[in-house]
Structure formats: C-alpha cells, structure tokens
N, CA, C and O atoms as a DFTB+ gen file, in Angstrom:
384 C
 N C O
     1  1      59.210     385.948     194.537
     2  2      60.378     385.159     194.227
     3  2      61.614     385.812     194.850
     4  3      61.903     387.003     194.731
     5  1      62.178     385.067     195.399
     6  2      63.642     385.124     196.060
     7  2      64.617     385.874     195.659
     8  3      63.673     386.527     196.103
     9  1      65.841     386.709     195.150
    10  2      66.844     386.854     194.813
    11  2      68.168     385.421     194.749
    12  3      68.164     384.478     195.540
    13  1      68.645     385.510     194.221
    14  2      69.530     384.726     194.241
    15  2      70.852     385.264     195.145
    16  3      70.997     386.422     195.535
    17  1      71.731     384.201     195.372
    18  2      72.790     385.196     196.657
    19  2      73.784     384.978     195.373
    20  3      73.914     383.963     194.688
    21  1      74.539     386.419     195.244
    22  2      75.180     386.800     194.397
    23  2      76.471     385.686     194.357
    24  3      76.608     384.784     195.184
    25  1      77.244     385.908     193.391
    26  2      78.272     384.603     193.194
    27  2      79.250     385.036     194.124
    28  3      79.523     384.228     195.012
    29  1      80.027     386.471     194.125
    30  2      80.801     387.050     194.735
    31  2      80.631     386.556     196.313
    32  3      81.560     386.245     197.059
    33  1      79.267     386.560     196.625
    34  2      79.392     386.509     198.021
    35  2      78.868     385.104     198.516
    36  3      78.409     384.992     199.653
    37  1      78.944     383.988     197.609
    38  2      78.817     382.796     197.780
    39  2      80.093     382.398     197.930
    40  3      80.342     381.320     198.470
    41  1      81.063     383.220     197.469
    42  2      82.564     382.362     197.144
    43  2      83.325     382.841     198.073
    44  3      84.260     382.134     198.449
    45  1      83.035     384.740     198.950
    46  2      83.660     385.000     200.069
    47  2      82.981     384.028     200.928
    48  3      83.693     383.465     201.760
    49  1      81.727     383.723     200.883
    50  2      81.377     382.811     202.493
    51  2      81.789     381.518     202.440
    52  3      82.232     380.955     203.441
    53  1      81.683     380.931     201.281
    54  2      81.984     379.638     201.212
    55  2      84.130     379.396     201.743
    56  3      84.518     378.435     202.407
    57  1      84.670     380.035     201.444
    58  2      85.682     380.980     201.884
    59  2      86.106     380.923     203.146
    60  3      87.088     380.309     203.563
    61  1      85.220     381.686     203.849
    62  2      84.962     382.063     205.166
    63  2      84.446     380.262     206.074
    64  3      84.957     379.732     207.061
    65  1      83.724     379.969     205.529
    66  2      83.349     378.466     205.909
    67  2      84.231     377.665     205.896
    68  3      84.180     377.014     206.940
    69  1      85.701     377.093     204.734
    70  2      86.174     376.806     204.960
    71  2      87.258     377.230     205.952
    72  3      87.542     376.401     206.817
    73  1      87.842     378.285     205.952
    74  2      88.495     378.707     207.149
    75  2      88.058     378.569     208.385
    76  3      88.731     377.850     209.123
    77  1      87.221     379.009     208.755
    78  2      86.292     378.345     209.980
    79  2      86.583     376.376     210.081
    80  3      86.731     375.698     211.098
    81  1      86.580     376.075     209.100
    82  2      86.780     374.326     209.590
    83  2      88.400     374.459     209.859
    84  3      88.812     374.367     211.015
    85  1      89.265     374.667     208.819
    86  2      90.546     374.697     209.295
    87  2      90.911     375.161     210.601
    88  3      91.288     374.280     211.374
    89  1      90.878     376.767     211.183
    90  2      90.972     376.772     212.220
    91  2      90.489     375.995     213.172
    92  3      91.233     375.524     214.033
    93  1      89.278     375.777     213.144
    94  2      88.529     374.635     214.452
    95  2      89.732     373.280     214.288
    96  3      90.310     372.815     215.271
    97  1      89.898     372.908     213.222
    98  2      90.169     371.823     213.397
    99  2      92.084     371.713     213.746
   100  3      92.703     370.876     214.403
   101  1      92.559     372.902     213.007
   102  2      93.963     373.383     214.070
   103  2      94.176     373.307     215.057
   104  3      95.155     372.750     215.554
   105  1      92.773     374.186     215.929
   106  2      92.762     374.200     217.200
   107  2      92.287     372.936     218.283
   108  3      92.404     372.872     219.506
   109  1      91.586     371.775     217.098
   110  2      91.749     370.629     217.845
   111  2      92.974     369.894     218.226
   112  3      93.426     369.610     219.335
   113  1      93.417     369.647     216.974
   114  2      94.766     369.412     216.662
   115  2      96.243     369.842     217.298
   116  3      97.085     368.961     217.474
   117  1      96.497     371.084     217.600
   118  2      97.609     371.973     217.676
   119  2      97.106     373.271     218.546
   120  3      98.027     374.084     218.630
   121  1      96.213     373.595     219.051
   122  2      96.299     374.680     219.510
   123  2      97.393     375.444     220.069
   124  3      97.138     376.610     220.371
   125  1      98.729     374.946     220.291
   126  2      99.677     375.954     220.111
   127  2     100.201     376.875     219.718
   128  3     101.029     377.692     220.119
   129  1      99.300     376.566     218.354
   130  2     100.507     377.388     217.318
   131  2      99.066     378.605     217.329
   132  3      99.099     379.424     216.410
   133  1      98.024     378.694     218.195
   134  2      97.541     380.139     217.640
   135  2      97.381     380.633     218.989
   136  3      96.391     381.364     218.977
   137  1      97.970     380.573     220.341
   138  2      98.288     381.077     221.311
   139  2      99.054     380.424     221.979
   140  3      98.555     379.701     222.841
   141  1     100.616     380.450     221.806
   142  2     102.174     379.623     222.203
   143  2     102.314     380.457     223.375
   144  3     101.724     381.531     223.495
   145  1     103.098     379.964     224.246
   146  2     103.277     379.847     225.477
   147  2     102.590     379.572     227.011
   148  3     102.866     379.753     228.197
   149  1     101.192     378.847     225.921
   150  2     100.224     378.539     227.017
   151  2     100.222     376.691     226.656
   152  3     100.183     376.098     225.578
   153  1     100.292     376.077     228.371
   154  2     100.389     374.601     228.532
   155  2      99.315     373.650     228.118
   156  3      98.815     372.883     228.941
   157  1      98.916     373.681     226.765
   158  2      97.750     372.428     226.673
   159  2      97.444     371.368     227.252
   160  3      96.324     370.860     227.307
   161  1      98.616     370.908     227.800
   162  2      98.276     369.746     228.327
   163  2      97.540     369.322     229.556
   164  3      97.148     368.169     229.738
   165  1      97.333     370.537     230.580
   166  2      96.377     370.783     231.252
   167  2      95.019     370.606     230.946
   168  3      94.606     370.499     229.792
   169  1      94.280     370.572     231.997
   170  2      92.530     370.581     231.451
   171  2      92.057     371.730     231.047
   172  3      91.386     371.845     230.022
   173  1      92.510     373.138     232.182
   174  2      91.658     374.103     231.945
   175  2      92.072     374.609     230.090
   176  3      91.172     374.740     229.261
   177  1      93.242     374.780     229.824
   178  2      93.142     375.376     228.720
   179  2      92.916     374.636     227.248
   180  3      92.695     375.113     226.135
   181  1      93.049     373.407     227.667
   182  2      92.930     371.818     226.438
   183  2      91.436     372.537     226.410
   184  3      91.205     373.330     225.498
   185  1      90.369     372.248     227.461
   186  2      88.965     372.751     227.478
   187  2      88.639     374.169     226.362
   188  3      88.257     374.365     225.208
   189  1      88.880     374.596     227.027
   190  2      88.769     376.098     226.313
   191  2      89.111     376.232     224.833
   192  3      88.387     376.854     224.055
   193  1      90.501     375.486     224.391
   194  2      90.777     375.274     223.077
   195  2      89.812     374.609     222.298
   196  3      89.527     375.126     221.218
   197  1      89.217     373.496     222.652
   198  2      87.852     372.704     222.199
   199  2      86.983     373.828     222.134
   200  3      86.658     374.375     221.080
   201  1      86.675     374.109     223.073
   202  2      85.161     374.637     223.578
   203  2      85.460     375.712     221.773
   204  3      84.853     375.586     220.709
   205  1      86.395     376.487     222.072
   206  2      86.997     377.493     220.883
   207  2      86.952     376.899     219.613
   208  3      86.463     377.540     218.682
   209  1      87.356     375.853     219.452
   210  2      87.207     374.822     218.005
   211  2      85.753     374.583     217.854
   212  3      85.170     375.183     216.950
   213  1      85.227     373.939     218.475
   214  2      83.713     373.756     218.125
   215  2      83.124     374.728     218.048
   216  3      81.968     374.491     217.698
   217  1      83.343     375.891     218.217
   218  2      82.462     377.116     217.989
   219  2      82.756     377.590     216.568
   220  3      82.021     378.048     215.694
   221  1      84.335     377.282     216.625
   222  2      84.541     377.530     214.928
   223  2      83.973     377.137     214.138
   224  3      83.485     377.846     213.257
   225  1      83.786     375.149     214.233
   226  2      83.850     374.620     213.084
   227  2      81.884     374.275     212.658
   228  3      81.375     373.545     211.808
   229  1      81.304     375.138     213.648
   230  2      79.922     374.918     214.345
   231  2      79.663     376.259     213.247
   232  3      79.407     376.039     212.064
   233  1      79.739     377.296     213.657
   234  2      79.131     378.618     213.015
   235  2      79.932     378.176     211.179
   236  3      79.471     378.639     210.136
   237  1      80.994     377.341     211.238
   238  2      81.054     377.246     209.555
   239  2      80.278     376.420     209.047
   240  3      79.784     376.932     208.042
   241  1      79.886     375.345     209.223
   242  2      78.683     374.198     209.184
   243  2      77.456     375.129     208.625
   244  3      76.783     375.055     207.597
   245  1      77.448     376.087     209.794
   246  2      76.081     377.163     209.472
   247  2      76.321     377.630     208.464
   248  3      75.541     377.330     207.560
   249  1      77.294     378.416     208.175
   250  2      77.377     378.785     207.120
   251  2      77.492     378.290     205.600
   252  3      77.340     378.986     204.596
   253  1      77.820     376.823     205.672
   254  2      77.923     376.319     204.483
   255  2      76.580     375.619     204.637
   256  3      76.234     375.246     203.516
   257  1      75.732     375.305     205.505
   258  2      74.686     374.888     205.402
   259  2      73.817     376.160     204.665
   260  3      73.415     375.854     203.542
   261  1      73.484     377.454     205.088
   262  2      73.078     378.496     204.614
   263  2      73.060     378.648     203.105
   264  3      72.017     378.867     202.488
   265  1      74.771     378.468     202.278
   266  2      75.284     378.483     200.911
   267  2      74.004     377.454     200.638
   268  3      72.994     377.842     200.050
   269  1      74.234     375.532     201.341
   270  2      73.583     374.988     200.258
   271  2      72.146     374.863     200.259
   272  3      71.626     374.049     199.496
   273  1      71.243     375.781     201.250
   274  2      70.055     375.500     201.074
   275  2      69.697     377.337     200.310
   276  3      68.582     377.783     200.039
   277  1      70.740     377.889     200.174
   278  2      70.667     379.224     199.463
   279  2      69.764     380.077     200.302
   280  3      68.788     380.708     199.898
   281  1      70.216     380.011     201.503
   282  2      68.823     381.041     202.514
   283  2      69.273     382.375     202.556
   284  3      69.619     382.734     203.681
   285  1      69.374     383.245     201.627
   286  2      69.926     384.438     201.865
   287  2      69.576     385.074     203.528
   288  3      70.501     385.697     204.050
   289  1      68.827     384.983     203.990
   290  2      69.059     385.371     205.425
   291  2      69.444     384.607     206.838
   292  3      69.805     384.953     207.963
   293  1      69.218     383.608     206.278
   294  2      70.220     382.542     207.274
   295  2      71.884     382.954     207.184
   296  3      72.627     383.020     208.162
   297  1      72.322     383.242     205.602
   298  2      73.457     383.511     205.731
   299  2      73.609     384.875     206.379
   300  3      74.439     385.087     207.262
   301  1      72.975     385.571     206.020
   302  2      73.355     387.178     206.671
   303  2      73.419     386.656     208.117
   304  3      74.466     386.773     208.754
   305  1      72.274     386.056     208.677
   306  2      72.357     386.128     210.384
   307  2      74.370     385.235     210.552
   308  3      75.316     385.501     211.293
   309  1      74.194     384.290     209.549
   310  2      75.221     383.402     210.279
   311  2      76.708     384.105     209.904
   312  3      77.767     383.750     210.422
   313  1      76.618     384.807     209.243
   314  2      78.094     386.250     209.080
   315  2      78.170     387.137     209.686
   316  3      79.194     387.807     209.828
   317  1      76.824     387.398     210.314
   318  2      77.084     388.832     211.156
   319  2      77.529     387.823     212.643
   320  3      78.193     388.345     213.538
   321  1      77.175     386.704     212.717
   322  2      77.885     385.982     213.934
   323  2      78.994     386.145     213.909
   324  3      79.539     386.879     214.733
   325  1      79.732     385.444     212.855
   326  2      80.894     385.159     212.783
   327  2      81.477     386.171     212.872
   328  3      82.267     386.338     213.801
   329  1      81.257     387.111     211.956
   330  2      81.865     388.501     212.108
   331  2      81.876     388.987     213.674
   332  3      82.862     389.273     214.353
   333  1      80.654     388.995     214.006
   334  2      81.328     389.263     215.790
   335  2      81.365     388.816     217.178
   336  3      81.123     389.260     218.301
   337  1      82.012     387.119     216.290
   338  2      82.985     386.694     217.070
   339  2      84.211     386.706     216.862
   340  3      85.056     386.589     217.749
   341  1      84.414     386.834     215.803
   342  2      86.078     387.000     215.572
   343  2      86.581     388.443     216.132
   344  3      87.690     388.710     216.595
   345  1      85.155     389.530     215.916
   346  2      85.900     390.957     216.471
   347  2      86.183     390.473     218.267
   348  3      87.155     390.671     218.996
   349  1      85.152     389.931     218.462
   350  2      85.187     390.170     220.082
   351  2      86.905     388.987     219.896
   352  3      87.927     389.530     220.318
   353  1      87.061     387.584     219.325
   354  2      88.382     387.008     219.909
   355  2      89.652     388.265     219.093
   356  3      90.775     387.765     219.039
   357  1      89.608     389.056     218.775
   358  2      90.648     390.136     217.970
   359  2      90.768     391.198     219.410
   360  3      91.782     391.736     219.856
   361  1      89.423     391.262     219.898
   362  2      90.095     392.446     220.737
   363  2      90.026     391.776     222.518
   364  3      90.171     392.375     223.583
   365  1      89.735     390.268     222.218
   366  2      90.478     389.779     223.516
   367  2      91.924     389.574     223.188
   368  3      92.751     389.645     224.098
   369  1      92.248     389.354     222.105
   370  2      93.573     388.923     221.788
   371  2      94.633     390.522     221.563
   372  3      95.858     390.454     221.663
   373  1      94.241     391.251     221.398
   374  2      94.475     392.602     221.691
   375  2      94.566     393.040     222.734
   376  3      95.608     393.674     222.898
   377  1      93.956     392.994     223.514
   378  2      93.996     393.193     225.137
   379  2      95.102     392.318     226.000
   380  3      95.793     392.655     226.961
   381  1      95.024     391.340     225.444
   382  2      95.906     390.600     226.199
   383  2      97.158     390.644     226.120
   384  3      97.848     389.932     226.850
C-alpha cells in the first residue's frame, strides 16, 4: 500500500501549479511586464514568449494532474522539472 502525499506538500504543489498557470498565462497575455524593454510585437520574441508560456502552463497541468491522480512519483518527477527549469530561466535571467 501506497503512502499518502502529505497535506503540506499537496498545498505547496498545488501552489506551485497554480502559479505556473498564472505566469503562462501572463506571458500569453502581457509578456512585457516579465522582460520590459524587449519588442513583442515582432515574431521572433512574441514566439519565444509562447513557446515560454506553454511550457509553464504544460509542466503545471502535470503537476496538478499528479495532485489529482495522487501519484506520489509522478509528482516528484514533475517538481524536480519545474524546479530545474526555473533554476536554469533564474540564471539565464542572471546572466543577462
């Protein structure tokens, strides 16, 4: 028999899942406001802002899919994603 996934860390991911939709869906929306002084209205970077949103709102899906079928290791795989993708966009955004 299974463990159950603790409450604490149902409520940080579930958490984490919603933030993941907000941003994606910011960055459909507005991508300005989370890297300003770059021209959206172009293709190359309109692209990239998508491409960036759907990855968001894609790995949170996973993750709230994970919460409701309670797969304790689906969620681990789908946090240690997230977790490093946000390090890798932190230290492109650092670099830059």
């Amino acid at each position: 028999m299974e463990k159950p996934i603790p409450r604490w860390i149902t409520i940080v991911s579930a958490l984490i899942a919603a933030l993941g939709v907000f941003v994606g869906c910011s960055l459909y929306l507005s991508p300005g406001t989370f890297i300003p002084g770059i021209d959206f209205s172009t293709r190359g970077p309109a692209y990239l802002s998508q491409m960036w949103a759907a990855r968001q709102i894609a790995i949170a899906a996973i993750i709230a899919y994970s919460l409701f079928q309670r797969a304790a290791p689906m969620l681990k795989i789908s946090l240690i994603a997230y977790s490093l993708m946000n390090f890798q966009d932190a230290g492109i955004g650092f670099f830059r």
